[in-house]
N, C-alpha and C positions, 0 to 999 in steps of 0.2 A: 504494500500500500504506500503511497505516494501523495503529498498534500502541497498544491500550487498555492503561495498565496501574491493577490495584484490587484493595485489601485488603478483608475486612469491617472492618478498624481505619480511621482516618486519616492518610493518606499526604502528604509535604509534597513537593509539586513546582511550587511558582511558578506557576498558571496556565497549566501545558502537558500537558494529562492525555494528550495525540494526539501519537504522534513519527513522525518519516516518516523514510526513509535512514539512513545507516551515519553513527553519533555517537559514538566512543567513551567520551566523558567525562560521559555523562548520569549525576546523581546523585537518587537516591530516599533520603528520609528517611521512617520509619515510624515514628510517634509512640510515644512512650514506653507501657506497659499493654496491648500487644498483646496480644490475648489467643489468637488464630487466628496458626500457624505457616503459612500459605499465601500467597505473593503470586500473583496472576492475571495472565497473561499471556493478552492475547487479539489475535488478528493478524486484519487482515478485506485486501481483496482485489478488487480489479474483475477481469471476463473478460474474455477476450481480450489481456489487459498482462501478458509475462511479468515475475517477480521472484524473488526469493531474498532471504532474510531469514537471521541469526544474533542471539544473544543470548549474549552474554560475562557473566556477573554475580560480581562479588564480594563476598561477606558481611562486613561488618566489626564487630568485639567494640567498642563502643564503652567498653567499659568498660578500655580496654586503649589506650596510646599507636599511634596508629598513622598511619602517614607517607602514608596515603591519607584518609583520614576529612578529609571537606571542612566548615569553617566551617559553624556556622548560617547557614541561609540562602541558601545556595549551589547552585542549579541545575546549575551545570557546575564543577568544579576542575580546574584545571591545576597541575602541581606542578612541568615544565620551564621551566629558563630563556628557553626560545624555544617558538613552538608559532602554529599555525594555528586561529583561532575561527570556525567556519562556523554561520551558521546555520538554523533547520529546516529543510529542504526546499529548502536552497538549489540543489540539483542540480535541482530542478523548473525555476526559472524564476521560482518567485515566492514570497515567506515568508506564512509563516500570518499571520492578524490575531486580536488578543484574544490576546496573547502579551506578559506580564509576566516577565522574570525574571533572577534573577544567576548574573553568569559570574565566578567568584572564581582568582584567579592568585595563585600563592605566589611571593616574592620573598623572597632571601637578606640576611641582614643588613648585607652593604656595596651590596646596590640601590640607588639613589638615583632613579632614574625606570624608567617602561616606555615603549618608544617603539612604534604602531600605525601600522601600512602596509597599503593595500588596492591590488593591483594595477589597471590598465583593464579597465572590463567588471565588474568583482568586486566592486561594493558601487554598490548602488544601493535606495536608502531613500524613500519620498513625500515630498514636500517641499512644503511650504504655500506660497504667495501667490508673488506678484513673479514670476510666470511668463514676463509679457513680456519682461523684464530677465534674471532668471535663469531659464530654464527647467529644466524636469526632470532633464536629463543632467548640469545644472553642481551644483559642492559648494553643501551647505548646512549653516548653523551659529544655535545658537544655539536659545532657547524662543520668538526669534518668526518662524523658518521652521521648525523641527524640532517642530511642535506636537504631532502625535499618534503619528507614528512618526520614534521615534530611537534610535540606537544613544548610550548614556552615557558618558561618557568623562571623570570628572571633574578642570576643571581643565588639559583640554588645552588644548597652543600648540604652535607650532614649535618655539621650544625649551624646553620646558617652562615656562614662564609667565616664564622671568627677567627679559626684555626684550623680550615681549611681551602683549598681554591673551589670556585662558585665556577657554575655553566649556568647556560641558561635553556640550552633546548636538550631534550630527552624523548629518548625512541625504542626500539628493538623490542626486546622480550620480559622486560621487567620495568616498571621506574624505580632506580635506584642512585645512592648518590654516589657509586662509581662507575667507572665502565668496564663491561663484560662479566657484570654480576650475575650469578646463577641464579642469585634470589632477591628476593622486591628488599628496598630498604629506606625508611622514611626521606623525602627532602624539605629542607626546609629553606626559606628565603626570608629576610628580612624585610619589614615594613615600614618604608618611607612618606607615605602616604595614607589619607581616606579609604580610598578605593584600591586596591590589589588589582592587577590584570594579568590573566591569563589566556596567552593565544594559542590556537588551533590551525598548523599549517598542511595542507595534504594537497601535493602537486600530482600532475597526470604524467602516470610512470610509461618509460617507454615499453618496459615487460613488466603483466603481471605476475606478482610469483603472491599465490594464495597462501601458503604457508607463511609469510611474512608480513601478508597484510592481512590482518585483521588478530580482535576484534575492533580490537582501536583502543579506547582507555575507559576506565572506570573506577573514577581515583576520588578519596575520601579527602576532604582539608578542616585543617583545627585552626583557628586564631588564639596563640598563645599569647596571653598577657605578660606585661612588665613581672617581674618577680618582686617581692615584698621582705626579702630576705636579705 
């Protein structure tokens, strides 16, 4: 199942105009001068595959403070201290390609980091080169294995950069904060700001290799507070 969504105005969604599965936190921005009160919703469908689909929408005054209205720029918001970031299609088995966009996290003013966990099995991203050494299933870090599809992370380490070196993109068979990890291992980044950003990159590969792509990611984050100690 497949869900188009199109204004006659222009609509800002990151380069994902196609959503598949149950996402709560999708964010649609309609550009400012709209002049048509309608958004389209169009749902398309293969035979013989049963599904069920909903649609939850909430309209927001932009012109009015409000404690959901997400960042410029922001594809998905999350406004909990804790929370699950999956991405497209991850129930399928495999994530879409030609998929740009941000995932923005609201953090409290004693945050000081967020820390990112993917269980085994639950994030698996293409991972370029060094396959005989690292193959497919082990972590990947970094712009020179994480080249066309990575999930953003910026400025992660194990413990958030203090006393070790930070990366920012992560891919392959694990998230973890080294590379060619056999097993998932917390990252964390520090927080310089409001809002947290995380991006979603997945370029259109010249060969598919299925065993490498997919499912894609389905990664846990905690907003760690200042310490009092």
């Amino acid at each position: 199942m497949a869900m188009f969504i199109s204004t006659p105005e222009p609509i800002f969604y990151n380069s994902a105009p196609v959503f598949s599965h149950f996402l709560p936190t999708v964010y649609l921005e309609v550009e400012e001068g709209v002049t048509s009160p309608y958004l389209e919703v169009a749902v398309s469908s293969q035979t013989g595959l049963s599904y069920r689909w909903g649609v939850w929408i909430s309209q927001i005054n932009c012109k009015d403070q409000s404690t959901i209205e997400a960042p410029p720029g922001c594809f998905q918001y999350f406004t909990e201290s804790t929370g699950e970031i999956k991405s497209f299609s991850y129930d399928d088995g495999t994530y879409y390609v030609d998929q740009h966009y941000r995932i923005c996290i609201a953090t409290s003013r004693n945050t000081c980091s967020v820390t990112f966990s993917a269980q085994p099995q639950e994030f698996m991203i293409e991972k370029y080169g060094n396959i005989d050494e690292v193959p497919y299933d082990r972590s990947g870090m970094s712009s020179l294995y994480c080249v066309r599809d990575y999930l953003r992370i910026p400025d992660g380490a194990a413990d958030g950069g203090a006393h070790s070196s930070s990366h920012d993109r992560y891919c392959g068979g694990h998230l973890a904060s080294t590379h060619g990890a056999s097993a998932p291992s917390p990252v964390t980044s520090r927080v310089t700001s409001r809002v947290f950003v995380v991006e979603f990159h997945a370029g259109i590969p010249h060969k598919f290799v299925a065993k490498a792509h997919g499912p894609g990611f389905k990664v846990t984050f905690q907003n760690n507070p200042l310490s009092t100690t």
